[in-house]
C-alpha positions as CSV (number, residue, x, y, z in Angstrom):
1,X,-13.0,-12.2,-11.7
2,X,-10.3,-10.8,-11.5
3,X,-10.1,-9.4,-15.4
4,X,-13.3,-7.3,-14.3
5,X,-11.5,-6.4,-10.9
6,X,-8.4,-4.9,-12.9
7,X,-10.3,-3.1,-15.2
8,X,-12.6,-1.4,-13.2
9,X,-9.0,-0.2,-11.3
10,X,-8.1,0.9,-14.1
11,X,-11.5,2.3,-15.0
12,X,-11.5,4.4,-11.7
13,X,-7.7,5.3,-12.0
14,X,-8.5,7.2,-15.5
15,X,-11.5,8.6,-13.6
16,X,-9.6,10.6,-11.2
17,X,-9.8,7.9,-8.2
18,X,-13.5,7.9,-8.7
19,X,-15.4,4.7,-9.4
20,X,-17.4,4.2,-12.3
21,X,-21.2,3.2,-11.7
22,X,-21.8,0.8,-14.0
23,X,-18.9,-1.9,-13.2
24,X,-18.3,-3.1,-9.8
25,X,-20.6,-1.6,-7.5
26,X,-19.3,-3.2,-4.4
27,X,-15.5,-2.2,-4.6
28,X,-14.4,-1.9,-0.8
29,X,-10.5,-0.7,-1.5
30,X,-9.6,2.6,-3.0
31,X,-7.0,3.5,-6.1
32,X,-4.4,4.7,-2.8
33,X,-4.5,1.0,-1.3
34,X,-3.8,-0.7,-4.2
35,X,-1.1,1.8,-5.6
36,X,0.6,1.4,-2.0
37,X,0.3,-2.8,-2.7
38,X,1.6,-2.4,-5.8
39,X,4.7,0.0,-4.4
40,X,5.5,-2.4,-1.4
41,X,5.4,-5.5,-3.8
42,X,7.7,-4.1,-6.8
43,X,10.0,-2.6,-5.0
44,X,13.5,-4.3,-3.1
45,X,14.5,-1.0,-1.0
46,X,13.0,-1.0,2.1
47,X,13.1,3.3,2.1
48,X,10.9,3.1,-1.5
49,X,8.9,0.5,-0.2
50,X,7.8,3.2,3.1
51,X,8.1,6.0,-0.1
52,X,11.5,7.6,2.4
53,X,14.8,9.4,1.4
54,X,18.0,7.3,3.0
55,X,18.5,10.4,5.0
56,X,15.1,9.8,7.1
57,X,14.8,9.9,11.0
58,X,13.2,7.3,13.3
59,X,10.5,8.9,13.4
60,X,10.1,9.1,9.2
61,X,10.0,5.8,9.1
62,X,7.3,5.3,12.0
63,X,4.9,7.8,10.9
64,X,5.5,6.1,7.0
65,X,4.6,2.9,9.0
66,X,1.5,3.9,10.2
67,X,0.3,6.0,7.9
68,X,0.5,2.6,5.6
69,X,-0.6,0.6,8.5
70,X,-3.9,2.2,9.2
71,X,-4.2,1.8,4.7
72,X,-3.6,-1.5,4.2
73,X,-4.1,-3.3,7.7
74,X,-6.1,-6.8,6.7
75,X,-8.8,-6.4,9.0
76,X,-9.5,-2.7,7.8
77,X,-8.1,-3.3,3.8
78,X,-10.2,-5.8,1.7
79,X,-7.9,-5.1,-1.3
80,X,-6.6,-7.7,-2.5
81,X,-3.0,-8.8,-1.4
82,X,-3.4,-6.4,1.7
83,X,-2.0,-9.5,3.7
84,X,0.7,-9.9,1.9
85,X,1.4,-6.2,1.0
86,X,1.5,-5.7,5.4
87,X,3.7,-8.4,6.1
88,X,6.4,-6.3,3.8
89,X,5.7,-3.4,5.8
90,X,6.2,-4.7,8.8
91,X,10.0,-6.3,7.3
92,X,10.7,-3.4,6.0
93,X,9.6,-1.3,8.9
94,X,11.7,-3.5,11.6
95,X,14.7,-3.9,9.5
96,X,14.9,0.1,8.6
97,X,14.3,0.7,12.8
98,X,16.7,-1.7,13.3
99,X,19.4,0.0,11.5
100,X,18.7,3.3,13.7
101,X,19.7,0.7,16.5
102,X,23.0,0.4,15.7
């Protein structure tokens, strides 16, 4: 399963973020969901995890959070590791806001 999964990502990824036909036809995530997993997962900076400068504002790092948010929420995202991926946001996103707090 998932062998077939990663190639037809990588399928659609040569393809210009378009899906190929033939290989999965029910793929419900797009090539932006699963690059933003893939961000939020490999990286340990909270700004490169939200894709911000260290010079951001509060409101940066709230408009990064939704615009992720509304991408990988799990009951809108059926990528998979959407769970996990928004749980990191939310750290990263409350420890960044935090730091405008003090």
């Amino acid at each position: 399963m998932f062998d077939s999964l990663f190639s037809a990502v990588i399928d659609t990824n040569e393809n210009g973020g378009i899906p190929p036909a033939s290989n999965l036809p029910n793929v419900n995530f797009t090539i932006e969901q699963v690059e933003a997993i893939n961000r939020l997962r490999n990286h340990k900076d909270n700004f490169e995890r939200l894709g911000l400068r260290h010079n951001c504002t509060k409101e940066d790092v709230l408009t990064a959070y939704k615009r992720l948010a509304k991408l990988l929420h799990p009951d809108k995202s059926e990528a998979p590791g959407s769970e996990d991926a928004f749980k990191l946001l939310l750290n990263a996103k409350t420890e960044l806001l935090n730091r405008f707090e003090k």
